[in-house]
Backbone as JSON, one array per atom type, in Angstrom:
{
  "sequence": "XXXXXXXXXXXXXXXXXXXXXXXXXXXXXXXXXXXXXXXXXXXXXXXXXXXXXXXXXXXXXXXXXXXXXXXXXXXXXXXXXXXXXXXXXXXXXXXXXXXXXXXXXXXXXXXXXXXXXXXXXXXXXXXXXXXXXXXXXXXXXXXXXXXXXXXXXXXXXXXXXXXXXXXXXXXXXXXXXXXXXXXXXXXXXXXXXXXXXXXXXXXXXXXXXXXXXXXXXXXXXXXXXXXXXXXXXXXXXXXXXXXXXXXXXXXXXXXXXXXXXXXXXXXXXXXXXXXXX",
  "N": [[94.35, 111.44, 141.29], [93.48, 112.87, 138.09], [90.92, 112.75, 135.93], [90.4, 110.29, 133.05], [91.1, 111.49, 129.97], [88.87, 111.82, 128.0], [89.64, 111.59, 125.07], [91.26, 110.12, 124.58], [90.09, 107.72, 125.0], [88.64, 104.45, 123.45], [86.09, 104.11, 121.64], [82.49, 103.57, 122.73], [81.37, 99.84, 122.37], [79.21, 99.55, 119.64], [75.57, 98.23, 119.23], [75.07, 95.29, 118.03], [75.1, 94.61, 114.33], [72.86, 92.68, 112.81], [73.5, 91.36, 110.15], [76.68, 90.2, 108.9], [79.24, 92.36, 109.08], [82.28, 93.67, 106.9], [85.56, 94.95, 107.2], [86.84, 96.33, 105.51], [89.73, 97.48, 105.68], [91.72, 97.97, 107.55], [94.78, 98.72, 110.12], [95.94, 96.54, 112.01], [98.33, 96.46, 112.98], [99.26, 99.01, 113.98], [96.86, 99.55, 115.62], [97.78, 98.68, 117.92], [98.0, 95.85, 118.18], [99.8, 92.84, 118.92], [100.81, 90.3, 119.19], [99.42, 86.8, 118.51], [97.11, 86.88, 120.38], [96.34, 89.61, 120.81], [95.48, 89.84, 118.89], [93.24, 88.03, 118.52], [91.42, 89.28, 120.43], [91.13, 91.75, 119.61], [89.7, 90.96, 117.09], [87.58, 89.96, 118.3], [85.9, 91.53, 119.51], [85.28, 93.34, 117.64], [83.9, 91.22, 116.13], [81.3, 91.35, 118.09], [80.23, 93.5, 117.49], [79.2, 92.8, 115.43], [80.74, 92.64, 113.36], [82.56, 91.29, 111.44], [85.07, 90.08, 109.7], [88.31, 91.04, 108.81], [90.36, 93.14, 106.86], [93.59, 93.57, 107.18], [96.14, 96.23, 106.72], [99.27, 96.81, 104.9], [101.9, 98.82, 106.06], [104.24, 99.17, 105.52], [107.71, 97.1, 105.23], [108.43, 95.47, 107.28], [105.85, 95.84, 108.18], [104.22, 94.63, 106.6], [105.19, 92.11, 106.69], [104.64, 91.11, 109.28], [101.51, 91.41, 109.28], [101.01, 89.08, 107.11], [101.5, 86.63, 108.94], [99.83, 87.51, 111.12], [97.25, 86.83, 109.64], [97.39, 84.26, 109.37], [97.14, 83.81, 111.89], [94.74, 83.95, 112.71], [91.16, 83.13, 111.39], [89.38, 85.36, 110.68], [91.16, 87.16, 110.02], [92.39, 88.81, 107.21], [95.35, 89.69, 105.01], [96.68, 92.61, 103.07], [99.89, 93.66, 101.38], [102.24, 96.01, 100.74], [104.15, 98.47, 100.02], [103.81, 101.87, 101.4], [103.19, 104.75, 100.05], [104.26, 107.25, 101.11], [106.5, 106.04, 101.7], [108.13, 105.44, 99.94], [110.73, 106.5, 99.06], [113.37, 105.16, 98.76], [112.93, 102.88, 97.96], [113.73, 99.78, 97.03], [115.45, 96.51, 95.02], [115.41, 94.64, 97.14], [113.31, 94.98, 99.34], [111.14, 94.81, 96.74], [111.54, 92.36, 96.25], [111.11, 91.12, 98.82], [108.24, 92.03, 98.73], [107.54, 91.04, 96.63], [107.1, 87.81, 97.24], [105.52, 88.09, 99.79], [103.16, 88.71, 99.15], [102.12, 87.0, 96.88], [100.89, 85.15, 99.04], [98.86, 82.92, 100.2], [97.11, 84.24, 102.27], [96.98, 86.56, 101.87], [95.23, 89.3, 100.18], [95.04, 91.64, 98.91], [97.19, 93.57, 96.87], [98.59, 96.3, 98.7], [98.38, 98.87, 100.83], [99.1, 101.25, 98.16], [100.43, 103.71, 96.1], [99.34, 107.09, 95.48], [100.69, 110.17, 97.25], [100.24, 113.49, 97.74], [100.45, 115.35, 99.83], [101.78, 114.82, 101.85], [105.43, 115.2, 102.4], [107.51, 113.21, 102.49], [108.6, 111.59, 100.39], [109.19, 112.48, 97.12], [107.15, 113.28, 93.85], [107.85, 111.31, 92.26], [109.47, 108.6, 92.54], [107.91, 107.32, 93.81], [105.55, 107.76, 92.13], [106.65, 105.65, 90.2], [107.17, 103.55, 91.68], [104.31, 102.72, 92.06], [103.45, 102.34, 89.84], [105.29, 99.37, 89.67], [103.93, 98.24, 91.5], [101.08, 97.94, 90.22], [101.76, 96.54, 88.53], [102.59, 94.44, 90.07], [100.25, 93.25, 90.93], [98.61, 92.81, 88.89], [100.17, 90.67, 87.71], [100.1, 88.75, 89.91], [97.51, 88.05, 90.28], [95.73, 89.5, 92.0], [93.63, 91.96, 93.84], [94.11, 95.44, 93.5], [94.85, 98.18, 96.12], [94.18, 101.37, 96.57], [96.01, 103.88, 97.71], [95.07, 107.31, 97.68], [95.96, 110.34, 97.89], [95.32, 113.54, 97.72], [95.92, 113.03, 95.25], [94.3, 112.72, 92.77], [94.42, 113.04, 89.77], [96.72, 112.24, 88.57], [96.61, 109.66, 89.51], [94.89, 108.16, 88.72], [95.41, 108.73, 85.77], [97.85, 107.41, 85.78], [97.04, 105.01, 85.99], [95.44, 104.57, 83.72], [97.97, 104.91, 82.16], [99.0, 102.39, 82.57], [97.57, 100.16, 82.5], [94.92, 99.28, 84.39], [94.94, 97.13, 86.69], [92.08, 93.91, 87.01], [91.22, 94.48, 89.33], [90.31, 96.75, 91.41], [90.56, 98.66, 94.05], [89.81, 101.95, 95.65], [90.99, 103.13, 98.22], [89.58, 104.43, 101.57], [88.37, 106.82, 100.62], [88.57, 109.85, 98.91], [87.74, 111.91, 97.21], [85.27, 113.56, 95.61], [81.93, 113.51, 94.63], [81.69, 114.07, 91.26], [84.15, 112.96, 91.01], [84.03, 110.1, 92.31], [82.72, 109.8, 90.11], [83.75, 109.62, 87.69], [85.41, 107.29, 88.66], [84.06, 105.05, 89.15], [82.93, 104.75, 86.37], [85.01, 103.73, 85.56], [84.88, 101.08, 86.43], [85.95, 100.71, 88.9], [86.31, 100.36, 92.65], [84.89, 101.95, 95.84], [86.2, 102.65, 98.59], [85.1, 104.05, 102.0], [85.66, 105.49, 104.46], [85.68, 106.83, 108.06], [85.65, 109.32, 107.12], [83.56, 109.61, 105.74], [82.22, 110.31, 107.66], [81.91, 112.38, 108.64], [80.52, 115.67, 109.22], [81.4, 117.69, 107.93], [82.31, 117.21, 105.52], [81.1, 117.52, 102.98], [81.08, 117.24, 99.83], [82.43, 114.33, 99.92], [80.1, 113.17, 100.98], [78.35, 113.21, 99.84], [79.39, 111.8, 97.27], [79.61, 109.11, 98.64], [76.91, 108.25, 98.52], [75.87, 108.29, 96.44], [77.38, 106.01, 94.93], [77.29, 103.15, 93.3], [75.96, 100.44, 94.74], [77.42, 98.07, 94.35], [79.59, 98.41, 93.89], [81.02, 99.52, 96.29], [82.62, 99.78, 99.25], [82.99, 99.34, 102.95], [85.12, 100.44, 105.66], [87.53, 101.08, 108.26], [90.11, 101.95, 108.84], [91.32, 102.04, 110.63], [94.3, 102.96, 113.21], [93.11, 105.09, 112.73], [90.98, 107.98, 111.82], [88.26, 108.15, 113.01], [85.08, 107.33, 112.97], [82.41, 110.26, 113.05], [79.92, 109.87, 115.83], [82.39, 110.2, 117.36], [85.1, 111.18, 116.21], [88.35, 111.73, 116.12], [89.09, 110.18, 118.59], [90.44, 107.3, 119.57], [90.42, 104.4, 117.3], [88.99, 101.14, 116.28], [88.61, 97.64, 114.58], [85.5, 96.96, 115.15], [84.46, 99.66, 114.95], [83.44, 100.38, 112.35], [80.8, 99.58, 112.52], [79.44, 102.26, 113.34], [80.0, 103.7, 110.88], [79.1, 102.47, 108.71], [76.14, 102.58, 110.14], [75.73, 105.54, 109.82], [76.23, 105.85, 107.13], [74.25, 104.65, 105.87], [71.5, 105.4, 107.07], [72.13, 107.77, 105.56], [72.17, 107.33, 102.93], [69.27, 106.57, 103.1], [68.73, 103.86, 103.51], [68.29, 100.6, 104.83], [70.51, 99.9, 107.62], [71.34, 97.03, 107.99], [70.66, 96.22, 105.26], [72.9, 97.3, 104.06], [75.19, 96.26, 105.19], [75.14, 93.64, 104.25], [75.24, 94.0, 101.66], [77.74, 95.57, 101.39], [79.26, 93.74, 102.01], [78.8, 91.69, 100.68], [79.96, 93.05, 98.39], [82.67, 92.84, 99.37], [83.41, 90.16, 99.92], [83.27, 89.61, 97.04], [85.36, 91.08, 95.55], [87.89, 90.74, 97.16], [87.79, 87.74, 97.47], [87.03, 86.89, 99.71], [86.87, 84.24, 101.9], [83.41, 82.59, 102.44], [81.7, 83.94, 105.0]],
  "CA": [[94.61, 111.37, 139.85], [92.62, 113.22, 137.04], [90.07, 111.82, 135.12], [91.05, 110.4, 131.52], [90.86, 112.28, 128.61], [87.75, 110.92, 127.06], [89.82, 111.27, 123.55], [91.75, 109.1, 124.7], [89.44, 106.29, 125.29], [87.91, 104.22, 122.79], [84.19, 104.71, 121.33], [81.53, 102.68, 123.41], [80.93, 98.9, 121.56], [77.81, 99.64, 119.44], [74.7, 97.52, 119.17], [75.42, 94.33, 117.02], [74.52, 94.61, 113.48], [72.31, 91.63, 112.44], [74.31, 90.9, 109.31], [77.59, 90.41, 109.5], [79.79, 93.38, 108.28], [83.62, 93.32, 106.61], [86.07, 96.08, 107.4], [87.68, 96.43, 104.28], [90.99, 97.84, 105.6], [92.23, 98.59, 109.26], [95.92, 98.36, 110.78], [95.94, 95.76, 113.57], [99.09, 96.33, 114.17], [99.21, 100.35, 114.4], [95.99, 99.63, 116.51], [98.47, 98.27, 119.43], [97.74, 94.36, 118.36], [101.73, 92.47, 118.59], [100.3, 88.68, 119.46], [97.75, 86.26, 118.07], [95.88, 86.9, 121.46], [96.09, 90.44, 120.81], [94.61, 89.74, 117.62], [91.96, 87.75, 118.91], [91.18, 90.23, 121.38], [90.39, 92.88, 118.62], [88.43, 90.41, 116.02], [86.42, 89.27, 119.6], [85.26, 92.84, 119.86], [84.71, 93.44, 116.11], [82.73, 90.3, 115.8], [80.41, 91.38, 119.4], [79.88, 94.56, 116.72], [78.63, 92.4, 114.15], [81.93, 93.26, 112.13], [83.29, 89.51, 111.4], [85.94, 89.71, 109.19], [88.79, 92.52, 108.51], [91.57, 92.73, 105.96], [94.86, 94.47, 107.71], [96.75, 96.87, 105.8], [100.55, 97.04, 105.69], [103.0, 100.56, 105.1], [106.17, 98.98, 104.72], [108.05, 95.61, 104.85], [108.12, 94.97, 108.39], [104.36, 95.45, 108.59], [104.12, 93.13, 105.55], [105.59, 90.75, 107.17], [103.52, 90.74, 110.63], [100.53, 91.55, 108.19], [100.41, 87.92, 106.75], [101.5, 86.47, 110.09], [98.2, 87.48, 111.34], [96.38, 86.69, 108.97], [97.45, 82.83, 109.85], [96.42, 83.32, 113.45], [92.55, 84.23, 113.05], [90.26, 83.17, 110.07], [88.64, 86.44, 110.69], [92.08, 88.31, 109.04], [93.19, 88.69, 105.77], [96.23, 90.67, 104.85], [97.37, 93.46, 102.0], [100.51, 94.07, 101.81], [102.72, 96.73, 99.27], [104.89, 99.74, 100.63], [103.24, 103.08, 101.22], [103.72, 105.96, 99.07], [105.47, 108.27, 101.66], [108.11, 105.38, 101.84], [108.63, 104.46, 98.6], [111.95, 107.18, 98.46], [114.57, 103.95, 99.05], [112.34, 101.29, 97.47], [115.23, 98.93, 96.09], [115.22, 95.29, 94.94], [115.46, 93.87, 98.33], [112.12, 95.58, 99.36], [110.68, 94.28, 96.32], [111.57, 90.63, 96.33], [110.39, 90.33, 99.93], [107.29, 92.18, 98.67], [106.6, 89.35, 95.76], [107.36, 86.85, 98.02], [104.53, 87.85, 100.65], [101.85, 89.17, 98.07], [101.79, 85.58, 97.14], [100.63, 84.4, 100.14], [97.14, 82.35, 100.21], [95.84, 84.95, 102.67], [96.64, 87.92, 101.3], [93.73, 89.06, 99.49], [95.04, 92.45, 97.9], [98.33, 94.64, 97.04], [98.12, 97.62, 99.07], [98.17, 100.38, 100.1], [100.12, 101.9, 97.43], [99.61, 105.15, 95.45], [100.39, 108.56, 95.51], [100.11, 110.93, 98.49], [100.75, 114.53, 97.43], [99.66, 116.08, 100.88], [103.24, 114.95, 103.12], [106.61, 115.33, 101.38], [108.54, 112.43, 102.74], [109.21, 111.33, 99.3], [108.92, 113.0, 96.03], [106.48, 112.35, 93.05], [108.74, 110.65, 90.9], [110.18, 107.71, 93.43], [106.26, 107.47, 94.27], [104.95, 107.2, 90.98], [107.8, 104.39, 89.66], [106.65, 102.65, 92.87], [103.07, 102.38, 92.21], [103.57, 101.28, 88.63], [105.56, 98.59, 89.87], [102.91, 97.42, 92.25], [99.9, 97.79, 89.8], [102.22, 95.38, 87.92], [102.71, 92.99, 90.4], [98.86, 93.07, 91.38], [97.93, 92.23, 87.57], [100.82, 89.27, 87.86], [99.79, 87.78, 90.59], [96.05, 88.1, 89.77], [95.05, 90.0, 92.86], [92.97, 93.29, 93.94], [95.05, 96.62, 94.14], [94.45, 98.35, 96.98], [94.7, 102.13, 96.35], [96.04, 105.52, 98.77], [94.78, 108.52, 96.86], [95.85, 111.3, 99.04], [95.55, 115.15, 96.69], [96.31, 113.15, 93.63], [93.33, 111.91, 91.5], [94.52, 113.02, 88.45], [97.61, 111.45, 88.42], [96.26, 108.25, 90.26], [94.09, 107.7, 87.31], [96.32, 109.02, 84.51], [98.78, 106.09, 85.98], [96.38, 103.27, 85.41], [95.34, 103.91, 82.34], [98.94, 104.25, 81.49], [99.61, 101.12, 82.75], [96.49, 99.17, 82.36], [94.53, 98.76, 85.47], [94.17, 95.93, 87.42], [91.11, 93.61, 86.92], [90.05, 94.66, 90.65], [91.16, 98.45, 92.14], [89.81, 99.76, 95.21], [90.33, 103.28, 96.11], [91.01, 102.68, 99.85], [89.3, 105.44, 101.99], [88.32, 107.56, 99.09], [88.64, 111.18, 99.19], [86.83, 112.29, 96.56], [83.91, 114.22, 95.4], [80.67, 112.85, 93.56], [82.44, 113.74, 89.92], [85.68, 112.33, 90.68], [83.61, 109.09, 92.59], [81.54, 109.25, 88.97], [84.55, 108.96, 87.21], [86.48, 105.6, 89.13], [82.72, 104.33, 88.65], [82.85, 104.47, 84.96], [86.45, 103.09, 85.31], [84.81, 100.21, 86.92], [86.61, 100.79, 90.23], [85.45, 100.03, 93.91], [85.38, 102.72, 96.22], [85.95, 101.82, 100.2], [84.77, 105.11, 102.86], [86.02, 105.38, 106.32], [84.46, 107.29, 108.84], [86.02, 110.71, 106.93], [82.74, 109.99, 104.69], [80.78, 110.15, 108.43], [81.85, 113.86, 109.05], [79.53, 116.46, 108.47], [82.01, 119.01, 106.8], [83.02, 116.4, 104.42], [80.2, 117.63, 102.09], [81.42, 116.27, 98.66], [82.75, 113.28, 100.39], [79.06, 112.51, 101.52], [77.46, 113.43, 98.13], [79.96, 110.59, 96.57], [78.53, 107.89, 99.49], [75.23, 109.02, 98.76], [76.04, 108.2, 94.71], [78.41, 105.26, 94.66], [76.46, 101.97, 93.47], [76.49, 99.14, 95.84], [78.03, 96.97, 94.08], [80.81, 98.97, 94.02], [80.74, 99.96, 97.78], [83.02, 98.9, 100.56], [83.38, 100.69, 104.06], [86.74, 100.39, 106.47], [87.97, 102.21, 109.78], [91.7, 102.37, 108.4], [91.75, 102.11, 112.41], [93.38, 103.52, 114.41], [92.63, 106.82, 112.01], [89.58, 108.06, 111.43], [87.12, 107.1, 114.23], [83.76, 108.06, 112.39], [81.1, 110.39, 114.11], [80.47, 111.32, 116.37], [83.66, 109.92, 118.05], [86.02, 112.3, 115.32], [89.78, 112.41, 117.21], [89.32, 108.89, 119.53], [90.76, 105.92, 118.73], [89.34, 103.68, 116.14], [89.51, 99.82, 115.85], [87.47, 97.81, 113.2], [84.06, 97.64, 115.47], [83.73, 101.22, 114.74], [82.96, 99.94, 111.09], [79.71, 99.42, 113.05], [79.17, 103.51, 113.36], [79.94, 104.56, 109.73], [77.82, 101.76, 108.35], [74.42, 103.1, 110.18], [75.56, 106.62, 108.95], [75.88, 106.18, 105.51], [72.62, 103.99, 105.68], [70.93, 107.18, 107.31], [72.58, 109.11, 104.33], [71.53, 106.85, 101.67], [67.8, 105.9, 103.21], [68.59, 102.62, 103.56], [68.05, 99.87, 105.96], [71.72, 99.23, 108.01], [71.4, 95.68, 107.8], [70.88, 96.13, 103.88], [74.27, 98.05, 103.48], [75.81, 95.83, 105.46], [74.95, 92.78, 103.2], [75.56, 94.51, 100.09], [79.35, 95.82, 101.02], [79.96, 92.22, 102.51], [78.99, 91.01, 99.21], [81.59, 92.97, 97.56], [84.47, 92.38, 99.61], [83.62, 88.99, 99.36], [84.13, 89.42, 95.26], [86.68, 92.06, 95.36], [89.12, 89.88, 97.55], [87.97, 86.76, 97.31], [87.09, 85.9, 101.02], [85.96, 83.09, 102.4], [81.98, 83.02, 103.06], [81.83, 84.05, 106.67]],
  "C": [[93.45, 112.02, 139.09], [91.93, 112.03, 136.22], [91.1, 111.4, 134.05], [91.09, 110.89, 130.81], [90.21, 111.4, 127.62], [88.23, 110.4, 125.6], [90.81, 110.56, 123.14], [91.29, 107.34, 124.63], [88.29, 105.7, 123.58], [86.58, 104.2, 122.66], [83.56, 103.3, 122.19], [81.24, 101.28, 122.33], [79.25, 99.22, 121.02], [76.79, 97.79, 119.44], [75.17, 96.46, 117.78], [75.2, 94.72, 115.61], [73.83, 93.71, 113.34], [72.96, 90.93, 111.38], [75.45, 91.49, 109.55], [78.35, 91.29, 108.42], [81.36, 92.99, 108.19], [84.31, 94.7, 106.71], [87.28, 96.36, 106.36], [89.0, 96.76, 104.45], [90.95, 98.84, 106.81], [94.04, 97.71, 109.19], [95.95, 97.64, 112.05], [97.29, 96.03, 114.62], [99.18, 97.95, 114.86], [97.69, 100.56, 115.47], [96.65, 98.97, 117.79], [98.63, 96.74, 119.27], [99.7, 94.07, 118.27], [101.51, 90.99, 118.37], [99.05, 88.15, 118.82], [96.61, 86.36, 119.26], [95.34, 88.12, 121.46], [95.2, 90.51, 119.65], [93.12, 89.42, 117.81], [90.88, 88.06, 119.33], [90.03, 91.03, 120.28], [88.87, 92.41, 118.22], [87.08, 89.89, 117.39], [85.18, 90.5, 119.43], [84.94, 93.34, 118.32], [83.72, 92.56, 116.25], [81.41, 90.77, 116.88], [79.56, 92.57, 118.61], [78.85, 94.23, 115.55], [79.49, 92.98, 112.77], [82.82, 91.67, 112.15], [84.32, 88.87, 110.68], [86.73, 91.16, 108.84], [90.01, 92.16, 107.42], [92.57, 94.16, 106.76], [95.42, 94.34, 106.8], [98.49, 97.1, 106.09], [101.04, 98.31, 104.96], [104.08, 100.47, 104.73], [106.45, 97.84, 105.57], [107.89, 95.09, 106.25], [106.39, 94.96, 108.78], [103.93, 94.53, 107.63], [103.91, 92.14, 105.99], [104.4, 90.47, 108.34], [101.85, 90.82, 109.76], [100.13, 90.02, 108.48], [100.29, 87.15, 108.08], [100.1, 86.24, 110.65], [97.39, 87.13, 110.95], [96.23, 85.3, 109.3], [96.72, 82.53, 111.07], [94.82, 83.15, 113.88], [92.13, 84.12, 111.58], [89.84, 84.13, 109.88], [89.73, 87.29, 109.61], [92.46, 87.55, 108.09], [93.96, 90.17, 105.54], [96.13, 91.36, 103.28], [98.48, 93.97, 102.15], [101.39, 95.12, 100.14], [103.4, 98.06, 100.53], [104.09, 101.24, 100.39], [103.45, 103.91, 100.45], [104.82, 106.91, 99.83], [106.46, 107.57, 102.15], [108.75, 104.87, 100.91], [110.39, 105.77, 98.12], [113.32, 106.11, 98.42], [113.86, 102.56, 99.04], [113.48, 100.26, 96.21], [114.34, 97.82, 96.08], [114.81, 94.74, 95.78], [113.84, 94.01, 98.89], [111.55, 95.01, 98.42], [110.37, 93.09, 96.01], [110.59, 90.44, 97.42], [109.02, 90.46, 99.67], [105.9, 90.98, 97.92], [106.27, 88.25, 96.63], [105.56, 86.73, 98.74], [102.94, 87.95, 100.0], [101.25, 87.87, 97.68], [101.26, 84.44, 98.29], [99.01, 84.09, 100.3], [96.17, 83.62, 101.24], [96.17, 86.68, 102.97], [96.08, 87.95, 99.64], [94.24, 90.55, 98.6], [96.76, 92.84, 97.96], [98.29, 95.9, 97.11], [98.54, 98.26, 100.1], [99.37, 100.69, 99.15], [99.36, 103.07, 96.57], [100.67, 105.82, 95.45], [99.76, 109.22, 96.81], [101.26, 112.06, 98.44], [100.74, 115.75, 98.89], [101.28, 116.01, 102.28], [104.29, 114.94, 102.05], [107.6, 114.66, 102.26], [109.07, 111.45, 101.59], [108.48, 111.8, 98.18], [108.01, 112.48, 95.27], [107.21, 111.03, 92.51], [108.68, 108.82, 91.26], [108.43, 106.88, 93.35], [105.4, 106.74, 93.34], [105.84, 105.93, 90.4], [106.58, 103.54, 90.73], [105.31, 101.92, 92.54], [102.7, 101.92, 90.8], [103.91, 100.06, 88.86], [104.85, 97.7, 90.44], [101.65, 97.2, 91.26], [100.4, 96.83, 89.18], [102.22, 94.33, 88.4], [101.24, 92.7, 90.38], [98.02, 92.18, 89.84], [99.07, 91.08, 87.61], [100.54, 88.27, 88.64], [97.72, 87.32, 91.14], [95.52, 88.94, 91.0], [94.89, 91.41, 92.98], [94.18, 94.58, 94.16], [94.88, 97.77, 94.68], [95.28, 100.4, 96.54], [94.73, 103.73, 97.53], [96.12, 106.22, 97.21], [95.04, 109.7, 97.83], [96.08, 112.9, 97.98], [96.18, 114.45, 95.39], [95.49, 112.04, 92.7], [94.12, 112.15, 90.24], [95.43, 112.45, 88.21], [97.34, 110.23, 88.82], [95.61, 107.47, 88.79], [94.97, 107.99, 86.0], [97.34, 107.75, 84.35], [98.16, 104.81, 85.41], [95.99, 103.45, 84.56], [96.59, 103.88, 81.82], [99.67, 102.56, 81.18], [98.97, 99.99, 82.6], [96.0, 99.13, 84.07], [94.25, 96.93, 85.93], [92.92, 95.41, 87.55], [90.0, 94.4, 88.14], [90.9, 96.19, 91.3], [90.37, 98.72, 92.67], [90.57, 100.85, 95.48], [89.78, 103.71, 98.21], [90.98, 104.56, 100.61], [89.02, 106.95, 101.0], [87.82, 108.69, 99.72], [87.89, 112.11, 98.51], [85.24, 112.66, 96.05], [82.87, 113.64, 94.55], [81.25, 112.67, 92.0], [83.55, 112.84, 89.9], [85.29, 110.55, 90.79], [82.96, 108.5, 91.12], [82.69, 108.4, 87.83], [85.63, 107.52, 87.4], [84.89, 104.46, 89.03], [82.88, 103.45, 87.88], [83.85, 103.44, 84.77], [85.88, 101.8, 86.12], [85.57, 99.53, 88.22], [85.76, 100.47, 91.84], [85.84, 101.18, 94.69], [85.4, 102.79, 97.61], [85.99, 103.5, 101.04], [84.76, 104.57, 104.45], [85.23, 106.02, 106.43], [85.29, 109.02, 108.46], [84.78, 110.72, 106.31], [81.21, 110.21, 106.09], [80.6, 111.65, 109.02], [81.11, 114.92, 108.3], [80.12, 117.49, 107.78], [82.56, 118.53, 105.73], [81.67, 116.44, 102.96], [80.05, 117.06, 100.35], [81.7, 115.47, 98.71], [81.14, 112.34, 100.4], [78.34, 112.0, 100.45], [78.19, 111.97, 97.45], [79.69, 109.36, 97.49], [77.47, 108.02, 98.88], [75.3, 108.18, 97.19], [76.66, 106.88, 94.35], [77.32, 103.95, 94.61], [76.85, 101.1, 94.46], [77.0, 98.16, 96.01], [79.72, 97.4, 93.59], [82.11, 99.76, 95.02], [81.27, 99.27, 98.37], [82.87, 99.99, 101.82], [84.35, 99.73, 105.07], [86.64, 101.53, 107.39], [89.2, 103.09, 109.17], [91.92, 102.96, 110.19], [93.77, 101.79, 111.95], [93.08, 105.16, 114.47], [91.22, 106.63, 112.0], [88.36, 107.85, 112.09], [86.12, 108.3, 113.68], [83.19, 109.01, 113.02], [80.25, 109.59, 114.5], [81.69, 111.28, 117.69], [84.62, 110.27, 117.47], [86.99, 112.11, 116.57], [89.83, 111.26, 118.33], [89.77, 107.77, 118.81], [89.88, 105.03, 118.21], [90.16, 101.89, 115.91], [88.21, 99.38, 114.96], [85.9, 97.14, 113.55], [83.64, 98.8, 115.17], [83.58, 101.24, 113.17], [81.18, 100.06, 111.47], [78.62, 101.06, 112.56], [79.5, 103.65, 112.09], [79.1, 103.93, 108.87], [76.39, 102.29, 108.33], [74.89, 104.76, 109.9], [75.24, 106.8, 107.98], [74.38, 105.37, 105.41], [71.44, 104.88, 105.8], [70.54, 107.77, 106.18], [71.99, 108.35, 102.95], [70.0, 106.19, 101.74], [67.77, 104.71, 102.74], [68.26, 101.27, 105.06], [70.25, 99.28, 106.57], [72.23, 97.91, 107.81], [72.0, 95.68, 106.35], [72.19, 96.54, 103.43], [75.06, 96.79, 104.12], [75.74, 94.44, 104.67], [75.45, 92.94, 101.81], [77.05, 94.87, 100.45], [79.73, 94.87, 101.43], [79.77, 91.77, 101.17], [80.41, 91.65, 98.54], [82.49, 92.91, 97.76], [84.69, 91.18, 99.73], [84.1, 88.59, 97.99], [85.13, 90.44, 94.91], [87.94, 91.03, 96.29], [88.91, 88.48, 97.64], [87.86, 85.79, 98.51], [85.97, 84.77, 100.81], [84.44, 83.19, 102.81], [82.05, 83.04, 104.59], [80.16, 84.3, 107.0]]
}
């Protein structure tokens, strides 16, 4: 038999952190998890990372659902749940009831992902934009954070919420944007959460907006099992590898790792409202 294909295999468990870090937004279940043991499994190997709590993200109603689910099985998870943008073309009532329904749920902590995402064309603006009004609505009804995909459409992302009023709490989940655009969701009193696209070195305006983003406005996420930071680019990613984009941007912002990791645990403690872990 042939070897494996290294890019196949997941990144090596790094060295603990000392303080414990939060992974603002990974897929447990698109990371292979189905069971609370599989769950366990994960958060075992997150926590061995010094990554001790994660919030799983759902794309549409069936991940909703398993979403909260999980979230019951391990103190470590907390769910978001809201329909993606490239599925919102046959977002009916039915879809939305179940959505109120679960959004309400003690341990879901935001409504999310939702947005716009101008970059695939599995459903139009239009459908897209309705959609993500509707959710910034529920998110301000049911008092909680709204969890945002920006994929090629700042200007409209932002043009939306001030139409609509923003939500007390808006993160811009895996943020794509450049130092100006980061300056502007700033001002807007926005949070801005960086996977490990902000750990690649050709991501040059990406870095510049890490580099810039106060800390109290600072989360970081895998959005496992995308994105596996450097210098593991193209391997699978679960939310230990929070671990690796952490001591990057710490690097990048001449800070102490520990210190970042304290400071974005603080704010996803006051952006969703977790439990002190």
């Amino acid at each position: 038999m042939g070897k494996k294909d290294k890019r196949q295999e997941l990144p090596p468990v790094p060295e603990a952190l000392a303080a414990a870090a939060v992974d603002a937004h990974t897929h447990l279940d698109a990371c292979g998890a189905k069971t609370a043991e599989d769950v366990r499994e994960m958060l075992d190997r997150a926590q061995s990372a010094g990554v001790g709590r994660v919030v799983t993200v759902a794309d549409d109603i069936d991940s909703a659902r398993w979403a909260v689910e999980a979230a019951t099985w391990d103190d470590r998870v907390f769910a978001a749940v809201a329909l993606h943008p490239t599925r919102t073309k046959d977002f009916g009532d039915e879809d939305r009831a179940t959505l109120e329904e679960l959004a309400a749920h003690p341990r879901v902590v935001a409504v999310g992902e939702t947005g716009l995402d101008y970059y695939w064309d599995y459903s139009p603006p239009e459908p897209q934009q309705e959609a993500f009004r509707w959710h910034i609505d529920l998110a301000k009804r049911i008092g909680k954070p709204l969890m945002i995909h920006d994929r090629e459409a700042h200007d409209d992302i932002l043009r939306i919420l001030d139409e609509e009023g923003a939500p007390e709490k808006v993160v811009f989940h895996c943020f794509s944007g450049d130092a100006e655009f980061a300056k502007s969701c700033v001002d807007a009193g926005y949070v801005l959460s960086f996977a490990g696209t902000a750990t690649f070195r050709n991501a040059k305006g990406l870095r510049e907006a890490a580099e810039a983003v106060p800390l109290e406005q600072m989360l970081v996420e895998t959005d496992a099992p995308f994105l596996t930071p450097h210098p593991f680019r193209g391997r699978p990613n679960q939310p230990y590898c929070v671990n690796y984009t952490l001591r990057d941007l710490a690097e990048l912002r001449g800070m102490n790792v520990d210190e970042l990791a304290v400071a974005t645990t603080a704010t996803a403690e006051r952006v969703f409202g977790l439990e002190q872990g």
